[in-house]
One Martini backbone bead per residue (centre of mass of N, CA, C, O) as a GRO file, in nm:
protein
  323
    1UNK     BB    1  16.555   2.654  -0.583
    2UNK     BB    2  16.352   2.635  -0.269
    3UNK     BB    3  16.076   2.777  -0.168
    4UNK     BB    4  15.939   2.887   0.130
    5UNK     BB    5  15.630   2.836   0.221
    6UNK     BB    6  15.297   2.775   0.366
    7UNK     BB    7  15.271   2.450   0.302
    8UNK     BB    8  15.569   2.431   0.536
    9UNK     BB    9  15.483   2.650   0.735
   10UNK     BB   10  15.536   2.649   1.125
   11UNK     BB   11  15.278   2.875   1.315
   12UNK     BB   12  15.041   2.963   1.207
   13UNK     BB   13  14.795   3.215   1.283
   14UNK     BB   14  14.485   3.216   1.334
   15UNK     BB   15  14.190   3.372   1.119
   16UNK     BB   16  13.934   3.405   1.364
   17UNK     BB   17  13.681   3.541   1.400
   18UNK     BB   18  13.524   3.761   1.639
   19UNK     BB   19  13.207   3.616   1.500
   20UNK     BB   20  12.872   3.491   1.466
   21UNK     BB   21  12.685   3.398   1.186
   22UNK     BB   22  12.321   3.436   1.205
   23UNK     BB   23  12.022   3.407   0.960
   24UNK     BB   24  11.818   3.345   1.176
   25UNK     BB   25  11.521   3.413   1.235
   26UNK     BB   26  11.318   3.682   1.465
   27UNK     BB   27  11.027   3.750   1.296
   28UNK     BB   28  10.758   3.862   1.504
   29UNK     BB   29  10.412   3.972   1.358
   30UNK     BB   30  10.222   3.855   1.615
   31UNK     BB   31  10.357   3.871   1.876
   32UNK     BB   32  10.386   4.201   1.818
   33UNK     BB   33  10.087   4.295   1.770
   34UNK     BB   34  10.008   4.191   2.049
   35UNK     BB   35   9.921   4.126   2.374
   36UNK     BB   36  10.000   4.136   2.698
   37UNK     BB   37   9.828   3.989   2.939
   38UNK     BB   38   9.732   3.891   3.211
   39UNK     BB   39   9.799   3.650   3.427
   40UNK     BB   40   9.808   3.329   3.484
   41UNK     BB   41   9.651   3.115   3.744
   42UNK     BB   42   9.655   2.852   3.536
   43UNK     BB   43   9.609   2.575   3.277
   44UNK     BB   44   9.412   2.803   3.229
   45UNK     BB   45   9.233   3.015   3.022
   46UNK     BB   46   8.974   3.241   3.087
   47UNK     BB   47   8.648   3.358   2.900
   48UNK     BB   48   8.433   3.618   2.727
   49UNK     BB   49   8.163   3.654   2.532
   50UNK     BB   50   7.965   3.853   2.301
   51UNK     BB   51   7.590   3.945   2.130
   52UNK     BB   52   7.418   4.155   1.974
   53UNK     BB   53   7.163   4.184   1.833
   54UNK     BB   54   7.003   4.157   1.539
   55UNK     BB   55   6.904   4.424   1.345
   56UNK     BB   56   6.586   4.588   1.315
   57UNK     BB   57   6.310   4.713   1.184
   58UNK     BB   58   6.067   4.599   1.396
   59UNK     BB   59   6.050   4.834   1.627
   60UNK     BB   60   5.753   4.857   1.706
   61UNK     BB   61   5.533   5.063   1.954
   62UNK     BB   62   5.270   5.121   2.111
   63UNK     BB   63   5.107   5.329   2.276
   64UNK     BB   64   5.114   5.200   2.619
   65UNK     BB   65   5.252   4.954   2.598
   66UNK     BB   66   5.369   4.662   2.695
   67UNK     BB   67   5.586   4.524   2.807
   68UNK     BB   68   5.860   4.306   2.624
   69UNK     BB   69   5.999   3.979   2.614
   70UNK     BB   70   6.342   3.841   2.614
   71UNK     BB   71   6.594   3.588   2.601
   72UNK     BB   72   6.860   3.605   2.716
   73UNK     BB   73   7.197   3.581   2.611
   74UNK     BB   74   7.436   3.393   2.705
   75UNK     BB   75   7.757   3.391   2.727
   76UNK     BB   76   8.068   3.274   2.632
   77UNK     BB   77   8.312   3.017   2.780
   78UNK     BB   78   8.658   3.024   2.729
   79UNK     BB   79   8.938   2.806   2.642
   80UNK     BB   80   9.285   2.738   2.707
   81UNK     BB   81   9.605   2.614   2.743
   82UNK     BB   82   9.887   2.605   2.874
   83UNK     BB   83  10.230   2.589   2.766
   84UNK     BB   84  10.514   2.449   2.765
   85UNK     BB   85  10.853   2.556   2.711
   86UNK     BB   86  11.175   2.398   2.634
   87UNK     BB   87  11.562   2.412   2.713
   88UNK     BB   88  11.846   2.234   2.737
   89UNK     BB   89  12.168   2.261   2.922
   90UNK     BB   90  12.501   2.151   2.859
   91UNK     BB   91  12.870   2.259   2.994
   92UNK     BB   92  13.167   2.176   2.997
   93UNK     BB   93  13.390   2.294   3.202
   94UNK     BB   94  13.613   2.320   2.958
   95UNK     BB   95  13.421   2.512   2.753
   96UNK     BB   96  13.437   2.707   3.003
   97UNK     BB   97  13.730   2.761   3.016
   98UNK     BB   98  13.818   2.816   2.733
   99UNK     BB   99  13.847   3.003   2.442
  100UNK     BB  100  13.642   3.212   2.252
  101UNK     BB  101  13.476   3.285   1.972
  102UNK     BB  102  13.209   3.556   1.971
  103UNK     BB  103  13.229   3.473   2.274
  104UNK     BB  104  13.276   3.460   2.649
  105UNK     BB  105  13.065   3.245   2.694
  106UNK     BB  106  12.883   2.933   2.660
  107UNK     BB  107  12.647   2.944   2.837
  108UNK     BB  108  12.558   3.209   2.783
  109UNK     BB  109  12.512   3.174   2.498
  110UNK     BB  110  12.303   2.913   2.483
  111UNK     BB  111  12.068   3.040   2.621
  112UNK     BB  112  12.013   3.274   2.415
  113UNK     BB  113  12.022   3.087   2.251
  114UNK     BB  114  11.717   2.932   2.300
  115UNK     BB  115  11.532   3.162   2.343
  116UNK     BB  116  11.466   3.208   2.039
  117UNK     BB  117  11.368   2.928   1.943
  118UNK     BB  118  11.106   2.939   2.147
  119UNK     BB  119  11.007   3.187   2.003
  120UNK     BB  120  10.964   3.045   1.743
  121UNK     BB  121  10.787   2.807   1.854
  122UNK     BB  122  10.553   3.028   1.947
  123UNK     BB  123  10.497   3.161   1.659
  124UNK     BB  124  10.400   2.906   1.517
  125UNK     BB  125  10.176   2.807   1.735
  126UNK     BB  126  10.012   3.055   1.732
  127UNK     BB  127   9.959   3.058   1.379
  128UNK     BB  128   9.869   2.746   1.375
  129UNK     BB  129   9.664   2.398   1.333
  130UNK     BB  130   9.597   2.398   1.631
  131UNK     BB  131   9.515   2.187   1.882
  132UNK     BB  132   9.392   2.136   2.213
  133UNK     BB  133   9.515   1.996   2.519
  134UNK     BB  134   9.471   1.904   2.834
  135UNK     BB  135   9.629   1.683   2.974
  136UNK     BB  136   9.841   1.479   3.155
  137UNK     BB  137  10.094   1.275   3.335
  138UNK     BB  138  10.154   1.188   3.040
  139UNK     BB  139  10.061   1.481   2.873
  140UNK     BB  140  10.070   1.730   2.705
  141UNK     BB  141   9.980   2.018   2.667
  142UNK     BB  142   9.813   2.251   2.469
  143UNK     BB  143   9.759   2.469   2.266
  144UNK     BB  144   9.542   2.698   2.012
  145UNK     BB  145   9.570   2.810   1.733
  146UNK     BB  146   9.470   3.020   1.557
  147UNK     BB  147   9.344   2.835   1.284
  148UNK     BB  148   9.124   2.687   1.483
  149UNK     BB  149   8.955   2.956   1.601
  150UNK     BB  150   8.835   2.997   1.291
  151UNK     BB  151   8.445   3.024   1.199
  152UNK     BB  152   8.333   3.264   1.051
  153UNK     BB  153   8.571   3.411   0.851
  154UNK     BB  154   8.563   3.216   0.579
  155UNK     BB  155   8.780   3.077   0.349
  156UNK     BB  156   8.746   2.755   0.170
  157UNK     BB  157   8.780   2.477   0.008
  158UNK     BB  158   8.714   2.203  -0.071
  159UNK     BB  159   8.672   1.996   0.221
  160UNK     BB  160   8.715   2.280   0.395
  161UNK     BB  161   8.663   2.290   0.804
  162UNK     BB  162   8.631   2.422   1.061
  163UNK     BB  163   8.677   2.460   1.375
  164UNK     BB  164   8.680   2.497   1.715
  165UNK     BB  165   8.494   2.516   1.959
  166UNK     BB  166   8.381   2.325   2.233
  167UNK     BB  167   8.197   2.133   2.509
  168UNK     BB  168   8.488   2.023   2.668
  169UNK     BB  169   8.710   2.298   2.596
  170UNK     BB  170   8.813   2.252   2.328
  171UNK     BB  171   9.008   2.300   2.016
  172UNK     BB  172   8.964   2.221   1.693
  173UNK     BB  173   9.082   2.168   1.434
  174UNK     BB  174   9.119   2.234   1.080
  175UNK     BB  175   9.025   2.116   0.758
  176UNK     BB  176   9.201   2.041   0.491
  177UNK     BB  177   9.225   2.081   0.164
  178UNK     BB  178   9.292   1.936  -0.057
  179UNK     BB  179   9.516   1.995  -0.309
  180UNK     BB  180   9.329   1.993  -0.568
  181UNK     BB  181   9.200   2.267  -0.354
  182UNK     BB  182   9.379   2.458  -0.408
  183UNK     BB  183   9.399   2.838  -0.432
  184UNK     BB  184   9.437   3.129  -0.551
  185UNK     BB  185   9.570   3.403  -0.461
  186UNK     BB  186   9.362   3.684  -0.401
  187UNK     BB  187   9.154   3.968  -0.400
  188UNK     BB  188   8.892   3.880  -0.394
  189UNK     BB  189   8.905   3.695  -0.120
  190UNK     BB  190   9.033   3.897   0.075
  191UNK     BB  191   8.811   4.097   0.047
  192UNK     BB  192   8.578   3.865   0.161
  193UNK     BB  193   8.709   3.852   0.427
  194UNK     BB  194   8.727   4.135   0.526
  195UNK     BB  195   8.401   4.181   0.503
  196UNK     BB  196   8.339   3.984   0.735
  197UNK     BB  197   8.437   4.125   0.963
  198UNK     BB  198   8.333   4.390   0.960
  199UNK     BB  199   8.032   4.302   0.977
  200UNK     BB  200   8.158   4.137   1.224
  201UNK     BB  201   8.297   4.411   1.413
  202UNK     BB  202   8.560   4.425   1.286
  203UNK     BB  203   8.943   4.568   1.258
  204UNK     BB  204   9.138   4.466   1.062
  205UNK     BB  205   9.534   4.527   1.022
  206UNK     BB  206   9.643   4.195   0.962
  207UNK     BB  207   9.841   4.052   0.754
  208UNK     BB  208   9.939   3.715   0.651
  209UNK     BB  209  10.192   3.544   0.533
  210UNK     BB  210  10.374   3.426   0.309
  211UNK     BB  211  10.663   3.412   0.069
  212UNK     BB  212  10.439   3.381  -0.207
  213UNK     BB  213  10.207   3.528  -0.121
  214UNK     BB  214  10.324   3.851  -0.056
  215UNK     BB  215  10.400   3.854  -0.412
  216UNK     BB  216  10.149   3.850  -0.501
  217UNK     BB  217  10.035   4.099  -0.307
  218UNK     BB  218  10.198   4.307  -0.473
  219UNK     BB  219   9.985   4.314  -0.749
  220UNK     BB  220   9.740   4.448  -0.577
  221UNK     BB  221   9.526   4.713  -0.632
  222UNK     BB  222   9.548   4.809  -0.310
  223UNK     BB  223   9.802   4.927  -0.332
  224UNK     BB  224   9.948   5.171  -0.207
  225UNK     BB  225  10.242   5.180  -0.181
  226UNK     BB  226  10.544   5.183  -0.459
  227UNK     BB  227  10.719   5.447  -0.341
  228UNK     BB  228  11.010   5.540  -0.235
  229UNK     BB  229  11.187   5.800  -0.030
  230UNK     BB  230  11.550   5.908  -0.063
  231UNK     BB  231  11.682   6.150   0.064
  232UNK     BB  232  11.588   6.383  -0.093
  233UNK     BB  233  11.318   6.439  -0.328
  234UNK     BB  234  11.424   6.655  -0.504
  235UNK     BB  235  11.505   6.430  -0.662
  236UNK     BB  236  11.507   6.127  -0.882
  237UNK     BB  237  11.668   5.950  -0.726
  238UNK     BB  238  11.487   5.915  -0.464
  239UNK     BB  239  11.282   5.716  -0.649
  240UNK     BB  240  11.191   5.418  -0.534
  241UNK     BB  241  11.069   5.066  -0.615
  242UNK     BB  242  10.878   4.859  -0.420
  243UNK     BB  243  10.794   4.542  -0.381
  244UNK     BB  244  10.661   4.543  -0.149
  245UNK     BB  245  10.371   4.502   0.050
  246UNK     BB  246  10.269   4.683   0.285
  247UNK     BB  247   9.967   4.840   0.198
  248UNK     BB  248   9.602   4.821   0.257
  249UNK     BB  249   9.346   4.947   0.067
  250UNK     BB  250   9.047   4.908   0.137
  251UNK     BB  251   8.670   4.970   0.218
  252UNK     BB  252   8.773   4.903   0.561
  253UNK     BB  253   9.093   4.987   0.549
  254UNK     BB  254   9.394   4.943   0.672
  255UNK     BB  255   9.651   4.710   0.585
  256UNK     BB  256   9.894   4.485   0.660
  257UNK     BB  257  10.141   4.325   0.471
  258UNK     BB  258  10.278   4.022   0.614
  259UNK     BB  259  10.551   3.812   0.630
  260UNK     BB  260  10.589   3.466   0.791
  261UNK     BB  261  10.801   3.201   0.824
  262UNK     BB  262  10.600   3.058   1.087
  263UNK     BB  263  10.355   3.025   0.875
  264UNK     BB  264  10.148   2.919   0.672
  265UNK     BB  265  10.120   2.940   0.314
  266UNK     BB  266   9.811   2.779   0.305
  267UNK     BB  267   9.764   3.084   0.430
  268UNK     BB  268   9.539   3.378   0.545
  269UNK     BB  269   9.609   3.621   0.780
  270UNK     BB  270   9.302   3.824   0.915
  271UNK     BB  271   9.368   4.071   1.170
  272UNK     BB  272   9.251   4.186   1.518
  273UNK     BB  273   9.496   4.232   1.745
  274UNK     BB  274   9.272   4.329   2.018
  275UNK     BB  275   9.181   4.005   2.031
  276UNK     BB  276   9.488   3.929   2.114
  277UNK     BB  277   9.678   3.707   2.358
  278UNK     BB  278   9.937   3.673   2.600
  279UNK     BB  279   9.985   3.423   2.858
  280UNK     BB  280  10.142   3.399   3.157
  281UNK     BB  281  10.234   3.161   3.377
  282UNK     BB  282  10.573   3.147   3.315
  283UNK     BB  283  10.822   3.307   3.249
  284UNK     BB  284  11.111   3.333   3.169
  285UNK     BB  285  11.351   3.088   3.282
  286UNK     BB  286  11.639   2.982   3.474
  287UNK     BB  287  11.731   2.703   3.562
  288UNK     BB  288  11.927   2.502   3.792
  289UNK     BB  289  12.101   2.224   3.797
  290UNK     BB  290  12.224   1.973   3.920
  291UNK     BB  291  12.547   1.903   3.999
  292UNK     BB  292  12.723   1.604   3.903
  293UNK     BB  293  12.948   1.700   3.733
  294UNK     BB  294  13.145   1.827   3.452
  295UNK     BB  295  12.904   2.030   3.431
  296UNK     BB  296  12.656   2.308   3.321
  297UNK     BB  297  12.356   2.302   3.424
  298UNK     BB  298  12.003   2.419   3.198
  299UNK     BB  299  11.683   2.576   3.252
  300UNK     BB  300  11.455   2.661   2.977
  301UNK     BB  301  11.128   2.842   3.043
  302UNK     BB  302  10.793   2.823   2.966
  303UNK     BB  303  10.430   2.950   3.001
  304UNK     BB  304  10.174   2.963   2.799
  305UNK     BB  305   9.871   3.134   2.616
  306UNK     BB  306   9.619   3.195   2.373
  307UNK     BB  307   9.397   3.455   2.325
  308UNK     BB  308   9.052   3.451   2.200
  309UNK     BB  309   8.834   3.707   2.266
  310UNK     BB  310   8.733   3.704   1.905
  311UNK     BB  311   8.699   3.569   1.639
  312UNK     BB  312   8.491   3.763   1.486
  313UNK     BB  313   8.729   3.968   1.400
  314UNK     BB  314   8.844   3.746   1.224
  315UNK     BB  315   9.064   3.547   0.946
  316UNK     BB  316   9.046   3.316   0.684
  317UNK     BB  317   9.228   3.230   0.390
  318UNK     BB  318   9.223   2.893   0.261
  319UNK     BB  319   9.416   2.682   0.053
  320UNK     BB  320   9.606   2.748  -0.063
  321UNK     BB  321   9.891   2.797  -0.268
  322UNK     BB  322  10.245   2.728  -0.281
  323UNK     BB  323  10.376   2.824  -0.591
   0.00000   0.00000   0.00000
C-alpha cells in the first residue's frame, strides 16, 4: 500500500506570517537628546560664540583711579551647511494592486522604510568625523559632523589632530591618529575629558560610545547603579545584575553612557546636549513625481544641518581601539 503524502499532495495553502520582522536599529541617541532649533532661512545656518575674560587675581584700582579700558572682544560667527538626503520610490501598479502579507499597500510600506533609512543616515551624519562642503551646482553640500566641531576637549593618540571650524566658512575634519596609535578606552581618559569640558564651562551629561567601548564602560568604576530591582523589592529574588553600565557618576556630576549603533567605535562622544540643535531648511516631504508608466513614483526628502552652539562645552576622546 502506498500512503498519499504531502510531498505529492496538490493545492495546500500557503502558511505566511501576515508580519514582517525587521530588526534593523531605530535608536538615535544623538538626535533624540538634542534640540530641534528654529528653522533655516538658507543653505547655510548661522550663529555666534562668545567668551568672558579669564578671571585674575589682579583687578584691583586705587581709590580715584581712572577708569582703564581694554580692547573688547568681538563674537565669533559660525556656520554649517544644510545638506539634502533623499530616497526615491517606484512601485509598479501590479505591485499595488495584488494582495500582500505584512502590509496593506506597498508603496506606502516602501514609503516608511525610506523615512527610517534616511533618520539612520541623518543619525551616522550627525555623530561622525565629517567635513562641511559648501557645494556647487555640480557638488552636493554637506554639513560637518560632531567629530569635525570639537578641537577645545580633546583626549587623541599620537598623530591625531582636531579639525575645527576655518577662516573660509567650513569645518575640516580631524585627523585620525594611525592603527598602531590608537589607545585603549579607559575610566582615566574618559575622566580628563570630562574634566575639560567642565573647565571650559560646559556639563556634559551624554557620553556616546560604540558597542565594545560601551561593555569596557561597564567595569568603570563611577559607574552608580549595577543592580535593578524588578517585581516585589522585598523580594530577594527582585534583586537582578544589570550588566549596561547606564550612569555615571563623575567630578562633575552624572553621564548617561549610551551605546550607539551609527557613532564611529574609535570614538567617545562627550556631550553637553544644551549646546546641539538640528535645523532643517525643508521638513521631511513626500514629492510625487509624474506618472509616466505603469508605477507610482515617490521622492522622499529632506534638507537641514547641525549646529554646534558652541563646541567648548562639548568634547571627544578619539582613536580607541575598537577590539
Amino acid at each position: 500500500m502506498t500512503t498519499y503524502t504531502t510531498y505529492t499532495q496538490i493545492g495546500i495553502r500557503e502558511d505566511l506570517s501576515n508580519a514582517i520582522y525587521d530588526i534593523s536599529p531605530l535608536d538615535f541617541p544623538f538626535m533624540t537628546s538634542i534640540s530641534r532649533g528654529a528653522p533655516a532661512k538658507n543653505r547655510f545656518v548661522e550663529w555666534q560664540t562668545d567668551a568672558l575674560a579669564t578671571a585674575v587675581t589682579t583687578n584691583q584700582a586705587i581709590e580715584g583711579a581712572d577708569a582703564s579700558y581694554s580692547t573688547a572682544t568681538p563674537t565669533v560667527r559660525l556656520r554649517n551647511f544644510t545638506q539634502i538626503s533623499q530616497k526615491s520610490i517606484s512601485v509598479s501598479g501590479t505591485a499595488q494592486a495584488v494582495t500582500t502579507a505584512g502590509r496593506e499597500e506597498e508603496l506606502a510600506y516602501q514609503i516608511a522604510k525610506r523615512s527610517k533609512e534616511i533618520k539612520r543616515d541623518m543619525e551616522s551624519s550627525f555623530t561622525q568625523n565629517i567635513a562641511s562642503r559648501a557645494g556647487s551646482a555640480s557638488t552636493a553640500r554637506r554639513m560637518a559632523g560632531y567629530e569635525a566641531w570639537i578641537t577645545t576637549n580633546t583626549s587623541r593618540g599620537t598623530g591625531g589632530s582636531s579639525g575645527g571650524y576655518t577662516a573660509a566658512g567650513t569645518v575640516t575634519a580631524a585627523t585620525d591618529a594611525s592603527s598602531t596609535n590608537q589607545r585603549t578606552f579607559t575610566e582615566t581618559r574618559l575622566k580628563s575629558v570630562i574634566q575639560q569640558c567642565w573647565s571650559s564651562g560646559g556639563n556634559p551629561n551624554l557620553v556616546i560610545v560604540g558597542p565594545i567601548n560601551k561593555q569596557k564602560a561597564s567595569a568603570f568604576a563611577g559607574i552608580t547603579t549595577k543592580f535593578s530591582e524588578f517585581g516585589n523589592p522585598s523580594s530577594s529574588a527582585a534583586l537582578t545584575i544589570v550588566a549596561a553600565a547606564d550612569l555615571y557618576l563623575s567630578d562633575f556630576g552624572k553621564l548617561k553612557i549610551v551605546p550607539n549603533r551609527f557613532s564611529r567605535e574609535r570614538s567617545c562622544l562627550v556631550i553637553d546636549p544644551e549646546y546641539w540643535s538640528i535645523h532643517y531648511l525643508r521638513p521631511f516631504a513626500v514629492n510625487p513625481i509624474n506618472k509616466t508608466g505603469d508605477a507610482d513614483r515617490r521622492q522622499l526628502i529632506t534638507e537641514y544641518t547641525l549646529c554646534s552652539r558652541n563646541q567648548r562645552a562639548s568634547g571627544i576622546l578619539a582613536d580607541l581601539t575598537t577590539t
